[in-house]
C-alpha positions as CSV (number, residue, x, y, z in Angstrom):
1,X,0.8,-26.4,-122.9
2,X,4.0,-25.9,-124.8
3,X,7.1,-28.2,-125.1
4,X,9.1,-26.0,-122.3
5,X,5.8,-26.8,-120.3
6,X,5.3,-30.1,-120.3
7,X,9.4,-30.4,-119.6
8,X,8.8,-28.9,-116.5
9,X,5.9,-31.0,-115.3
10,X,7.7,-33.6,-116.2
11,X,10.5,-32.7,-114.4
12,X,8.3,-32.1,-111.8
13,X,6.6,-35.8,-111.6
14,X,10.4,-36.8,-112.0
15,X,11.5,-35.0,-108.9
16,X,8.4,-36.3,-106.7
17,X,8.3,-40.0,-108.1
18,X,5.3,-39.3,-110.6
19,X,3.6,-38.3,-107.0
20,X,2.2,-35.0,-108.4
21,X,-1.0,-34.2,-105.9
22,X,-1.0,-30.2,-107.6
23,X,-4.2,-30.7,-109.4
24,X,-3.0,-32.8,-112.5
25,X,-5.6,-35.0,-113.7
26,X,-5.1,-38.7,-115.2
27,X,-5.8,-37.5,-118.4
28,X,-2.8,-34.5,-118.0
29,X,-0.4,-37.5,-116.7
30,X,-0.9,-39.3,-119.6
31,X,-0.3,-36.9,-121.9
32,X,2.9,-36.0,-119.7
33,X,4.1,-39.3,-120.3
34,X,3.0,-39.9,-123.3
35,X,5.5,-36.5,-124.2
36,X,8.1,-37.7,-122.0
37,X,8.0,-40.8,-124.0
38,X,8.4,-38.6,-127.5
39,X,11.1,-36.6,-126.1
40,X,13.6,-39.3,-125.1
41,X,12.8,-41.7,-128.5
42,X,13.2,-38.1,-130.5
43,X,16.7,-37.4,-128.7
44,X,18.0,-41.5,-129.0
45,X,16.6,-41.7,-132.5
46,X,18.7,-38.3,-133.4
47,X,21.8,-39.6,-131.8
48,X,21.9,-43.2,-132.0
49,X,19.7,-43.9,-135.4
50,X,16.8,-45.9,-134.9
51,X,18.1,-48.9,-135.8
52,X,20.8,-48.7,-132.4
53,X,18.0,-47.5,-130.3
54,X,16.1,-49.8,-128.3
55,X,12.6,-49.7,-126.2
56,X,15.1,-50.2,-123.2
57,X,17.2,-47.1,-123.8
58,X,13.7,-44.9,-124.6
59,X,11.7,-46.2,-121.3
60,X,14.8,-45.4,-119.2
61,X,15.7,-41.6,-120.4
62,X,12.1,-41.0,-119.9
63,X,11.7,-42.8,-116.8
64,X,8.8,-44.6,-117.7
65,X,8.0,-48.0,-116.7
66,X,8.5,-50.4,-119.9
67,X,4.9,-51.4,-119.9
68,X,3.9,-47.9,-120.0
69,X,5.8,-47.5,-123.3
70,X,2.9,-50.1,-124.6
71,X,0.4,-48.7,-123.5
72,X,0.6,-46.0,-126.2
73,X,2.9,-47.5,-128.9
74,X,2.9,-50.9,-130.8
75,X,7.1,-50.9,-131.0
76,X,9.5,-48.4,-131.3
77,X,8.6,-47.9,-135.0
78,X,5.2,-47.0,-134.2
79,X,6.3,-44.2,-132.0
80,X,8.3,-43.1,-135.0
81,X,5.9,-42.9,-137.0
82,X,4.0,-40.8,-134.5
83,X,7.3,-38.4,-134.4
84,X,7.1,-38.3,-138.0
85,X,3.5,-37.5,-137.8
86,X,4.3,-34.8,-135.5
87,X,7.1,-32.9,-136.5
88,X,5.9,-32.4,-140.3
């Protein structure tokens, strides 16, 4: 899936409460979040710095649970590391 795609099925998941009963797998939500996750720490990191932006403020613009932020990521600098990773 590309960027654009996963936006949308995230904006799908948003718009039915993460109720998605279309086919997506565990594995696809995951991953959904997972991006959702990336997205909103990409955008805060850009426009706050790193240093201003907190789990809190990620976990909310990707509406995520907090504890879901730790299922994949150790702290916030973990996850940039991962966006670092990513985007080189």
């Amino acid at each position: 899936m590309t960027n654009s795609q996963w936006g949308n099925e995230a904006c799908r998941m948003k718009e039915n409460n993460g109720n998605t009963d279309k086919g997506i797998n565990m594995v696809q939500k995951k991953r959904i979040k997972k991006n959702m996750l990336f997205d909103a720490a990409f955008e805060l990191f850009m426009t706050k710095g790193e240093h201003e932006t907190a789990i809190d403020d990620i976990v909310k613009k990707a509406g995520v649970a907090k504890g879901t932020f730790y299922l994949y990521f150790k702290d916030k600098y973990d996850l940039l590391n991962h966006i670092v990773c990513q985007k080189s």
